[in-house]
C-alpha positions in Angstrom: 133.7 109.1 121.2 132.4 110.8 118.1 129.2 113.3 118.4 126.8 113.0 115.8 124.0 115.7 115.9 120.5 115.1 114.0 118.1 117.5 112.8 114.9 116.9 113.1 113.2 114.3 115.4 110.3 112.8 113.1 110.7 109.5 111.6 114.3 109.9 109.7 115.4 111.6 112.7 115.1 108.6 115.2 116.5 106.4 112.8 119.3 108.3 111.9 120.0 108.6 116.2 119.5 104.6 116.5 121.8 103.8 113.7 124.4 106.5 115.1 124.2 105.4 118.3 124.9 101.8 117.3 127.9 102.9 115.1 129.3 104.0 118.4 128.2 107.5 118.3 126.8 109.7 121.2 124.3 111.4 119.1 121.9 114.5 119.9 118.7 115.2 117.9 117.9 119.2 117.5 114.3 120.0 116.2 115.5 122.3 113.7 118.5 124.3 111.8 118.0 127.7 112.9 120.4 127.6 115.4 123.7 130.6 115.2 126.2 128.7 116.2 127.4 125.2 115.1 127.3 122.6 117.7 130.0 121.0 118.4 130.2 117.9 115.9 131.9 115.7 114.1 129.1 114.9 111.8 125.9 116.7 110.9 123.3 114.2 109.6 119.7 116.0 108.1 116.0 114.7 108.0 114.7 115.0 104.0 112.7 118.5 104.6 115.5 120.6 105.6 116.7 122.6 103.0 120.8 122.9 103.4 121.2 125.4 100.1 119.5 128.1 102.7 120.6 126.3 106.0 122.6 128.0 108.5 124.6 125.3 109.4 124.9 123.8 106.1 126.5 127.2 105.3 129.1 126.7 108.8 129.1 123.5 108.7 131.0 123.7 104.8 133.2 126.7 106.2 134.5 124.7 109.2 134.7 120.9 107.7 132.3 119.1 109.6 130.5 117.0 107.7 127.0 117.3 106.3 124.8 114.8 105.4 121.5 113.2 104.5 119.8 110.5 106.3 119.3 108.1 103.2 123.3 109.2 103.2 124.2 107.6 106.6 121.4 105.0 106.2 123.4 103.5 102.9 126.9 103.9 104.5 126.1 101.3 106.8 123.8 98.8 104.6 125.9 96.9 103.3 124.1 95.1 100.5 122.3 95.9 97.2 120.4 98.8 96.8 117.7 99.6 93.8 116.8 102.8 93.2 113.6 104.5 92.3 113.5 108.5 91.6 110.8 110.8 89.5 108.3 113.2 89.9 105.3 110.7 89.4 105.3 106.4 90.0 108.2 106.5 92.9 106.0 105.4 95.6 104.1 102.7 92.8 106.8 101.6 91.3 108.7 101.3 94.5 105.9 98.9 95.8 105.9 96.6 92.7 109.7 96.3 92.8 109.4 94.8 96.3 106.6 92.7 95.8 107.7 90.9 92.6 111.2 90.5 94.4 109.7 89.1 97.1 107.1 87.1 94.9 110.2 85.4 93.1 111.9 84.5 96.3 114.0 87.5 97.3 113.5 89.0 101.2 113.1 92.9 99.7 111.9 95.5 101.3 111.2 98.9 100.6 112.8 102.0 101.9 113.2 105.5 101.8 110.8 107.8 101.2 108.5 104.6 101.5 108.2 102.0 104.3 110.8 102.5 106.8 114.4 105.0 106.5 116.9 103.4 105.2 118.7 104.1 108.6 116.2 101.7 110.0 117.1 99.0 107.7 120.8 99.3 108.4 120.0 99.1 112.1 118.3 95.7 111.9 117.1 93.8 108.7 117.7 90.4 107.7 116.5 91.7 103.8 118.7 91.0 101.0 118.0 94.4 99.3 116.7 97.4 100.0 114.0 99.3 97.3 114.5 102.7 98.0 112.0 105.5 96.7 114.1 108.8 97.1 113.0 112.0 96.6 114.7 115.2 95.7 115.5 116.4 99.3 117.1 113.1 99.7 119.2 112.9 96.6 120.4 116.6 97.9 123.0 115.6 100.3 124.0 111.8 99.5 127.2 112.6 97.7 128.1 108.8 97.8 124.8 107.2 97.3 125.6 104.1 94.9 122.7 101.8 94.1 123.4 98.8 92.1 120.6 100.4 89.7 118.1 103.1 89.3 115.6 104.8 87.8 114.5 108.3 86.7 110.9 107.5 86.1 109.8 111.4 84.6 110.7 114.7 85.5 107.8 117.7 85.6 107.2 120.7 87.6 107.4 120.3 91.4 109.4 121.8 94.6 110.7 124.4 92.3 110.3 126.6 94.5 113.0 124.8 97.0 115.8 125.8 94.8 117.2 129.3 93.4 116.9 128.4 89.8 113.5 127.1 90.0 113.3 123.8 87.2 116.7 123.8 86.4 117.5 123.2 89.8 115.2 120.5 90.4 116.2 118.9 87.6 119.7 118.7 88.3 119.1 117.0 91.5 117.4 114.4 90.8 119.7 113.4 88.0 122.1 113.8 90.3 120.9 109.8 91.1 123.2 108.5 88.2 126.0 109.9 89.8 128.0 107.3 91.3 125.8 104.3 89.2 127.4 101.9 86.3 125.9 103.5 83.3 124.6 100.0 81.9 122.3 100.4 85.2 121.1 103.7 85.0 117.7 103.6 83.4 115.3 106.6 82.6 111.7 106.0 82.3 109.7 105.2 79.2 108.5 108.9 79.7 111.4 110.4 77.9 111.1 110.6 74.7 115.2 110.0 73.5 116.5 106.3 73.0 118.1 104.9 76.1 120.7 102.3 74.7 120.3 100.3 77.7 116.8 99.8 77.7 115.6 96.3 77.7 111.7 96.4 78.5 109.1 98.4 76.3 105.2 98.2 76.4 103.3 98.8 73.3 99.2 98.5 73.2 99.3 97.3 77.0 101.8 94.6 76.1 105.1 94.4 78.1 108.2 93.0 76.2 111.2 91.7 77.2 114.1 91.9 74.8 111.8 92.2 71.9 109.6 89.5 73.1 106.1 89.8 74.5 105.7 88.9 78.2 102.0 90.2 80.0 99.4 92.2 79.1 98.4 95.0 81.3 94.6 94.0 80.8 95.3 91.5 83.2 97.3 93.7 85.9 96.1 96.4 88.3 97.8 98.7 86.3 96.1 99.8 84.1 97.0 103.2 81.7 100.1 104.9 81.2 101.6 105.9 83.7 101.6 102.6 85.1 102.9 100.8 82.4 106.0 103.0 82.9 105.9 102.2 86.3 105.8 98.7 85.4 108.2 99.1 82.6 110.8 100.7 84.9 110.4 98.0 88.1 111.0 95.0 85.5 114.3 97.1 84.6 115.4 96.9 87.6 114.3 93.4 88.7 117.0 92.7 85.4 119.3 94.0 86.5 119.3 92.5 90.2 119.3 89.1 88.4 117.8 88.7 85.3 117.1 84.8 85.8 114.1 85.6 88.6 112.4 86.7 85.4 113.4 84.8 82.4 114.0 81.5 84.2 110.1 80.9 85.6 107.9 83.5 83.2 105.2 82.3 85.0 106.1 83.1 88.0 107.3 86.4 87.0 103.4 87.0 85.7 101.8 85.7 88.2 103.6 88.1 90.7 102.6 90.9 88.7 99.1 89.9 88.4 98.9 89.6 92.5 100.0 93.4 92.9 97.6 95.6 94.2 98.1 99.5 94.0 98.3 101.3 97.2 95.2 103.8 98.1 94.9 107.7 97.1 96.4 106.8 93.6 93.3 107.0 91.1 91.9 104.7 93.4 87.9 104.1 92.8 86.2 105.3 95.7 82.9 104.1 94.6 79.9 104.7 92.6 76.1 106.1 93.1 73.2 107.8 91.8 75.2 108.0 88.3 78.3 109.7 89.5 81.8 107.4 89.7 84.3 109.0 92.5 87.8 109.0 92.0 90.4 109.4 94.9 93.6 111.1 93.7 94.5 112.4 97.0 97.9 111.3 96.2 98.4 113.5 93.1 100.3 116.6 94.3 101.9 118.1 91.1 99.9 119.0 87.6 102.0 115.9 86.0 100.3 113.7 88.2 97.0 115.7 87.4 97.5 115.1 83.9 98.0 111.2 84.5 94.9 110.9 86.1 93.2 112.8 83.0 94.5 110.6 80.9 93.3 107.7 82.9 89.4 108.5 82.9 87.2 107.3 80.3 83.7 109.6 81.2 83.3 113.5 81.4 84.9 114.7 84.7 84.6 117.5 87.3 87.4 117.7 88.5 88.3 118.8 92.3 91.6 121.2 92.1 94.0 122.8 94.9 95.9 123.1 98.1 99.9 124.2 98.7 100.8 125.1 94.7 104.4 125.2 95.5 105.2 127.8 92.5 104.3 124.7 90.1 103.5 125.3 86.8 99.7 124.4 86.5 99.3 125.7 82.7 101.1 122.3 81.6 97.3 121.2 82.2 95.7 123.2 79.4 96.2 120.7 76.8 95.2 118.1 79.4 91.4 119.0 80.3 89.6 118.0 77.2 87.3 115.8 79.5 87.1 118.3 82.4 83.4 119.9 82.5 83.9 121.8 85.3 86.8 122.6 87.9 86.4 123.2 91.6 89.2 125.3 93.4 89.5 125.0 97.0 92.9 125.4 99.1 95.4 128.7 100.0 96.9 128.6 96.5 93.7 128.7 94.1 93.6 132.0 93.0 97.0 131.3 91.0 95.6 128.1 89.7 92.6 129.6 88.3 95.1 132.0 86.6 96.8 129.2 85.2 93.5 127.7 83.5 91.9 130.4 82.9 89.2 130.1 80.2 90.0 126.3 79.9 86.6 125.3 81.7 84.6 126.4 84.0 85.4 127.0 87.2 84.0 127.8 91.1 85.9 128.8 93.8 85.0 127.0 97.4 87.6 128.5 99.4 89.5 127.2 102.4 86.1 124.4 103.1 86.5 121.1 101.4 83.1 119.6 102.0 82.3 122.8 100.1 84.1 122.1 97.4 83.1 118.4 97.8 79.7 119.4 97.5 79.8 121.7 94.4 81.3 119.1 92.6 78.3 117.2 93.3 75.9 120.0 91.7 78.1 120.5 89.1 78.3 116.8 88.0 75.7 114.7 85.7 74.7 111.1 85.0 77.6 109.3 83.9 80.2 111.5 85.4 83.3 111.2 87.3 84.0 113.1 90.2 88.0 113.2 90.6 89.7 114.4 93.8 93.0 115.2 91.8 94.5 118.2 93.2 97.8 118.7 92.1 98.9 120.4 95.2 100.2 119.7 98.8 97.7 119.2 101.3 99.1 121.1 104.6 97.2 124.2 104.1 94.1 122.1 105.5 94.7 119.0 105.9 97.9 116.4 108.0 99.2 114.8 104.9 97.2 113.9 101.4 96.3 110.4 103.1 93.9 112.3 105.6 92.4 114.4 102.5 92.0 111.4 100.4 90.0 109.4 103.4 88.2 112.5 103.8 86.8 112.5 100.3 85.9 109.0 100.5 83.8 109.5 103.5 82.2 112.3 101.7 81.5 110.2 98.6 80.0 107.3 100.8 78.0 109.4 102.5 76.8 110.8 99.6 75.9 107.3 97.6 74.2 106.2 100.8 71.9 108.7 101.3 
């Protein structure tokens, strides 16, 4: 019998063990990859957050043959039907989310995978789907050598894990281009984002229309996506929907709209987390990078105070400068502040809360006038204080209700 060892026991982990195990392996999970010597193993198979370019075993696993791989790797080896593709620094999870639910509007048993919803593992265990949407990330993409969606997107590319990789940007880059690899090229699809003609693009939006081949479809006005960054999100999920089988669109239009129309955006995403006493709160809990920072900018419509900070990462936070035309005033909270304030540094004004969020929760509040929007936007990771950047964005809603209620 072949021995397949795991590392890492979260939720990739115990997929990646049930699926092995089914395949007729006797597999082992280990919590981590610090161990000195390789187990002995004919295949190595790696949750999403550990780093093989400064793994030990990585490093003896290549010197000795066994094989080492991603989860998403060993998920898709045994799923054996269509996978579509989703990749970017900003939209994945969004876009990933539409994808599915206009599949599954127009009649198609989809469901999302990934770094959404369930490992793909999972999925290739038991699921009576047709296709799988997968959201991938970059640790994913870094050890699927034979990943092959029927299609995919690159939504946009800006600073984030650079510090995960020896040349920074570059690096980051690289990987999650490395998506295209083993796609037809007619399917690869980069987001409206970038600004260089893609010859195989067939869906544009102009003035919060979406066309199709030239020809206008649906008008974001009547969507819950509103702004930019979703009509790229959009843009890129109707892309794909084409090329899984262009007639679920052009054959019933109407159907097609009305299953965009019925899409609702998932929380923590410039999510409106109420209004009182003048002042509009905006949950963007979900923002962790400045380009997702800048989105939300570019989505407000009133003067903001904007709440800043967390786990920086190394990311490059002076993108933002030409960005903060509606910021009033910033509040830093979070381990990595100091460097943001660097960063911005005579942009606006700024206070410093330190490692206390209702702190920071609460200077935003003196800071902000009549008419204002208070955005939770932090560009950052959230582990320094808080579980995950759900748990911070449920805490700033509290915080705002409270607040209007009193």
């Amino acid at each position: 019998m072949k021995k397949a060892i795991i590392i890492g026991g979260g939720v990739s982990g115990l997929a990646a063990k049930k699926l092995a195990e089914k395949q007729g392996f006797s597999a082992e999970i280990i919590c981590d990859d610090t161990h000195s010597v390789l187990p002995d193993a004919d295949l190595i198979i790696a949750s999403p957050g550990v780093p093989p370019l400064v793994s030990k075993l990585y490093q003896q696993a290549l010197a000795s043959g066994v094989e080492f791989i991603g989860e998403l790797e060993f998920g898709f080896r045994f799923w054996k039907r269509p996978v579509l593709a989703i990749t970017g620094t900003n939209g994945k999870t969004t876009t990933t989310a539409l994808l599915t639910h206009l599949l599954q509007q127009c009649g198609i048993r989809a469901e999302s995978a990934g770094n959404i919803g369930l490992p793909l593992s999972d999925l290739a265990v038991d699921s009576d789907a047709e296709i799988a949407v997968v959201e991938v990330s970059n640790f994913q993409l870094e050890l699927a050598p034979d990943f092959a969606p029927l299609a995919a997107v690159l939504l946009n590319i800006q600073s984030d894990h650079i510090d995960r990789y020896p040349d920074g940007f570059a690096g980051y880059c690289r990987i999650k281009e490395s998506i295209f690899k083993n796609v037809t090229p007619g399917n690869c699809i980069r987001g409206l984002n970038f600004a260089e003609f893609d010859p195989h693009r067939r869906v544009t939006v102009e003035a919060e229309t979406l066309f199709i081949d030239g020809k206008p479809v649906l008008n974001q006005r009547d969507t819950d996506l509103p702004g930019i960054p979703n009509a790229e999100n959009l843009a890129a999920a109707v892309e794909l929907m084409l090329r899984y089988d262009e007639k679920l669109i052009l054959d019933d239009l109407e159907r097609f709209c009305n299953a965009v129309k019925s899409f609702k955006r998932a929380a923590h995403r410039i999510e409106n987390a109420g209004s009182g006493k003048g002042i509009t709160f905006v949950n963007d809990s979900k923002g962790t990078n400045p380009a997702a920072v800048a989105a939300a900018l570019d989505a407000m419509t009133t003067p903001v105070i904007l709440m800043l900070g967390g786990l920086a990462k190394g990311m490059d936070f002076s993108i933002l400068r030409e960005k903060c035309q509606k910021v009033r005033h910033g509040v830093l909270f979070g381990q990595d502040r100091a460097e943001i304030a660097q960063a911005l540094d005579g942009v606006f004004p700024m206070s410093d809360t330190g490692m206390d969020f209702e702190a920071a929760f609460n200077c935003a509040i003196r800071a902000a006038h009549p008419g204002d929007t208070v955005l939770l936007s932090p560009g950052c990771a959230s582990m320094d204080m808080f579980k995950n950047y759900k748990e911070r964005g449920e805490r700033f809603r509290e915080l705002a209700t409270e607040f209007i209620n009193s």
